[in-house]
C-alpha positions, 0 to 999 in steps of 0.5 A, a space after each residue: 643647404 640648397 647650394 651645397 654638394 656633399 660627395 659621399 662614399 659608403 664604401 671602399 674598394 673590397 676589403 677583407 679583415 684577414 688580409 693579415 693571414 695573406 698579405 698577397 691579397 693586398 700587396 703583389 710583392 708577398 711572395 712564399 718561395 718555400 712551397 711551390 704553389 699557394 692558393 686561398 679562397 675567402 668569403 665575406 658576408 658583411 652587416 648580415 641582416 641589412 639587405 642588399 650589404 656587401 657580399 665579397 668572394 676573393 680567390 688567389 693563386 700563386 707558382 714560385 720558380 726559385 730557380 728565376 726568383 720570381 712568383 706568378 699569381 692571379 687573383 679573382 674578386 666578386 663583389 657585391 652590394 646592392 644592386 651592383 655587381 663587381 667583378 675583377 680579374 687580376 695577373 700578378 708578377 713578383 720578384 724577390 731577391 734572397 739575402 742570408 736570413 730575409 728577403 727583399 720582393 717586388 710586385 706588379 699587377 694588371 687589372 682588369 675590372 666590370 662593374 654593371 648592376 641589376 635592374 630587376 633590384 632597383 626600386 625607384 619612387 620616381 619613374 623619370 629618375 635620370 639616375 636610372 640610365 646610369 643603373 643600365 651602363 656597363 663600366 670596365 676599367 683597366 689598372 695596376 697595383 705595385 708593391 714592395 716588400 721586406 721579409 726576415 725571419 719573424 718580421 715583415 714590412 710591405 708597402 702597396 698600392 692598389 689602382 694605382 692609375 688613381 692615385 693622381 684622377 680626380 675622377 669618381 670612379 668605382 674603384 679607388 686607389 687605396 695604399 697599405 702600410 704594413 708590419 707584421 710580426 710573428 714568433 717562431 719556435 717550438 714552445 707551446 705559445 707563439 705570438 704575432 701582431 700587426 699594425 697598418 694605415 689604409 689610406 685613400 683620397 677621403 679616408 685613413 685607417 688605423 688597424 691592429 691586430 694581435 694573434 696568439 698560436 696556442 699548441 696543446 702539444 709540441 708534437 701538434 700544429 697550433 691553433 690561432 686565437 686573435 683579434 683586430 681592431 680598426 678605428 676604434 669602432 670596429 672590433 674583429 675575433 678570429 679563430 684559425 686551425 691548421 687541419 693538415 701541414 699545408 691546409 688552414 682554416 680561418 674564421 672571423 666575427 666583426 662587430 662594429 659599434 658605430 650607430 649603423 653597425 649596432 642595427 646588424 647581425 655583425 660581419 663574417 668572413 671565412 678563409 682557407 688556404 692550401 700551399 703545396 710543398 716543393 720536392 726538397 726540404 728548406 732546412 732551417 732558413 726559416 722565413 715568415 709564418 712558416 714553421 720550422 724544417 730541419 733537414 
């Protein structure tokens, strides 16, 4: 045991469970042409109850020019865990390109990243603990994010990469690629019950994950938007139940309880994680060329 190294990784790069809800916060190429502009804002308290566990708050917005086919989007990430403090600005260019009923888009992202701590948390038994100069370095790092994806009428498929200049570094850097693989399904019509679900694999260099997730949009009135029942499991230990209500045409509100059952995660209060989501409507109606999670619109 003296003569072996053991590199650990206790977490991943910032990662929400509702991704599912806005697959643009992992993958540059989810665009949405049917409204003109789409911002979300999410929050994540993870393993309430443990001190110093991860805080995360992400913010994205987005404009679509139908006329250039193209989506331009920034994305803003705060994280926090511990005494360390991450935060990341991101400029987001999409290209999509329209067949009769789906729609093939690409994604590229510029990023740029600042991580630093707080000495004023670290607690330390030995005064000449050399791991204490590295707790005053500020990092900043610049990278990039691609992907692609396929969207059609009640089904989507994306694949992406995130820090994507990793993907080859043998560096330990504070932020590791990490790559998606997504479908996404979702009914659409106008009875009283809907369904949707997912499957995806995250995959870094030390990790893979499987996740599923199935939704159900529940009307109590065909005349009224649906409320959103679901859950998601990852990894067989981690169990996730959401709730959604649409509190206007363009306004959502989405929320979400993570247990996991592992043997860390039963000493915690469970994760929570809020989102909201308001898009703005074009000048004209689209008819009835119904792309993914929209409802439908007739002229």
């Amino acid at each position: 045991m003296l003569l072996q190294t053991i590199i650990v990784f206790g977490q991943v790069n910032p990662q929400l469970i509702n991704f599912w809800d806005n697959t643009y916060l992992i993958n540059s190429a989810s665009v949405t042409p049917k409204y003109m502009s789409e911002f979300i804002v999410s929050n994540r308290s993870q393993w309430v109850g443990v001190q110093g566990a991860p805080k995360t708050m992400m913010f994205t917005g987005s404009y679509c020019n139908t006329d250039f086919t193209s989506q331009i989007g920034a994305k803003i990430v705060s994280d926090k865990i511990g005494y360390s403090d991450i935060t990341a600005a991101s400029l987001i260019y999409s290209y999509y390109i329209d067949f009769a009923f789906s729609r093939l888009s690409f994604g590229l992202t510029g990023n740029y990243t600042n991580f630093n701590f707080d000495p004023t948390k670290i607690t330390s038994f030995e005064i000449s603990d050399p791991y204490l100069n590295f707790a005053y370095e500020v990092k900043n790092k610049i990278n990039s994010d691609v992907g692609i994806e396929y969207t059609a009428r009640t089904s989507k498929i994306g694949l992406s990469a995130v820090n994507l200049f990793d993907l080859f570094s043998n560096k330990n850097n504070f932020n590791q690629n990490i790559n998606y693989l997504y479908y996404v399904y979702r009914s659409q019509n106008d009875a009283l019950f809907n369904l949707g679900y997912g499957l995806a694999l995250i995959n870094n260099r030390f990790n893979t994950q499987l996740e599923f997730n199935i939704n159900s949009y529940i009307r109590y009135d065909l005349d009224e938007l649906p409320i959103q029942l679901g859950v998601t499991i990852r990894t067989w230990n981690q169990y996730a139940f959401n709730g959604g209500l649409y509190l206007g045409e363009n306004i959502k509100i989405l929320y979400t309880f993570e247990l996991n059952r592992s043997d860390f995660g039963q000493q915690t209060n469970g994760t929570h994680e809020l989102m909201l989501r308001y898009r703005i409507n074009r000048a004209r109606n689209w008819g009835s060329k119904n792309y993914f999670e929209n409802l439908l619109f007739h002229y």
